[in-house]
Every structure is written in structure tokens, then in C-alpha cells.
N, C-alpha and C positions, 0 to 999 in steps of 0.2 A: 575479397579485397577490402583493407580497411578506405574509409576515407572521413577524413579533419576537413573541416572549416570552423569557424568560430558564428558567433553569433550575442546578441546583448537582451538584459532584462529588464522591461520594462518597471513602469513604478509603481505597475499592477501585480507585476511578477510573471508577466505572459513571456513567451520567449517564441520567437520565431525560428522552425526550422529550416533549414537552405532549401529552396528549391532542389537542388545537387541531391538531398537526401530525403528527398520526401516522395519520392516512386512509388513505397509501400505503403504512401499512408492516403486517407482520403475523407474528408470532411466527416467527422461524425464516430470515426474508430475509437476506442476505450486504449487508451496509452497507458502502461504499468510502469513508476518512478520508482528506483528503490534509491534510496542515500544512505551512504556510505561514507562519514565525518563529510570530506568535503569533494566528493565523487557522486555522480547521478547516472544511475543507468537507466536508458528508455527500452519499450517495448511493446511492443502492440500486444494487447492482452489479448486479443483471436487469437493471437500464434499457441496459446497456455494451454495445457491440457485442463482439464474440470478436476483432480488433484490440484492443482498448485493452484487453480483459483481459492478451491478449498483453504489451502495452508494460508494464501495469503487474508482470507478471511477471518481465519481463525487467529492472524498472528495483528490482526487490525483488533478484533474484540477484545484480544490479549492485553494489547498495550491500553486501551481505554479504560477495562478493570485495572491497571497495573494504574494510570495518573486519578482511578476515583477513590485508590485505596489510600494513594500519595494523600491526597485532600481530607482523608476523612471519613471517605462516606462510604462506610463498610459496617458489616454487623457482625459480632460473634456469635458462634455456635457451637455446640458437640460436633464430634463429627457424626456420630449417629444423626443428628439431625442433618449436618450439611448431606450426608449420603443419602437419606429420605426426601429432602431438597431436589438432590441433583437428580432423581428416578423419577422427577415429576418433568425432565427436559425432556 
């Protein structure tokens, strides 16, 4: 059963959810946001299997190399070397 109520965000950006929809949650649980332009899905990340925690790790490092390369702060290489590099992970 779907169920809507609304709710406001503070000037902190905390957001309170309804009592009505908070059964599964309980002080202290890790919540997973994905945004989507201007959609947000929630989820309790105990629900996740240890893949998709993976993925979404992997796609958090992603995006951080992707804004330090935005900036700048990148080095060039061979790829011989970047391959010699990457066999030292």
C-alpha cells in the first residue's frame, strides 16, 4: 500500500518524517537518498544487500574523482604506468 503525506525542510535541511511512516525506522538506522533532478528516494540501507552497498560506494568514489578532475587536481600518465599504478590497489 502506497502511502503520501507531506512534510517541510528545515534551514538545516533536516526533514521530519510522519510518524504514519516511520514504523520501519528507528533512532540510529543508516537511510540511503538517491536524487533524481528533483525526486528523492529514501531507504533504509539494512534493507541493501553488500552488492549494492558496494555499487553505491563505488559510484560515491566515482563522482569525487569525476569533481577533483573538474578542478584540476589530476596527473598524467602512460597507461603503462597508470596499469602499474592501479596493481598496487
Amino acid at each position: 500500500m502506497v502511502q503520501i503525506d507531506t512534510t517541510k525542510i528545515s534551514s538545516k535541511g533536516q526533514i521530519v518524517i510522519p510518524a504514519s511512516m516511520r514504523g520501519d525506522f528507528k533512532e540510529g538506522d543508516t537511510l540511503l537518498i538517491i536524487k533524481d533532478n528533483h525526486t528523492l528516494l529514501l531507504k533504509k540501507a539494512d534493507d541493501l544487500d553488500e552488492a549494492f552497498k558496494e555499487d553505491i560506494e563505488f559510484a560515491k568514489r566515482t563522482e569525487e574523482a569525476y569533481k577533483r578532475h573538474e578542478r584540476g587536481e589530476f596527473r598524467k600518465m602512460s597507461a603503462d604506468k597508470f596499469l602499474e599504478e592501479l596493481e598496487k590497489w
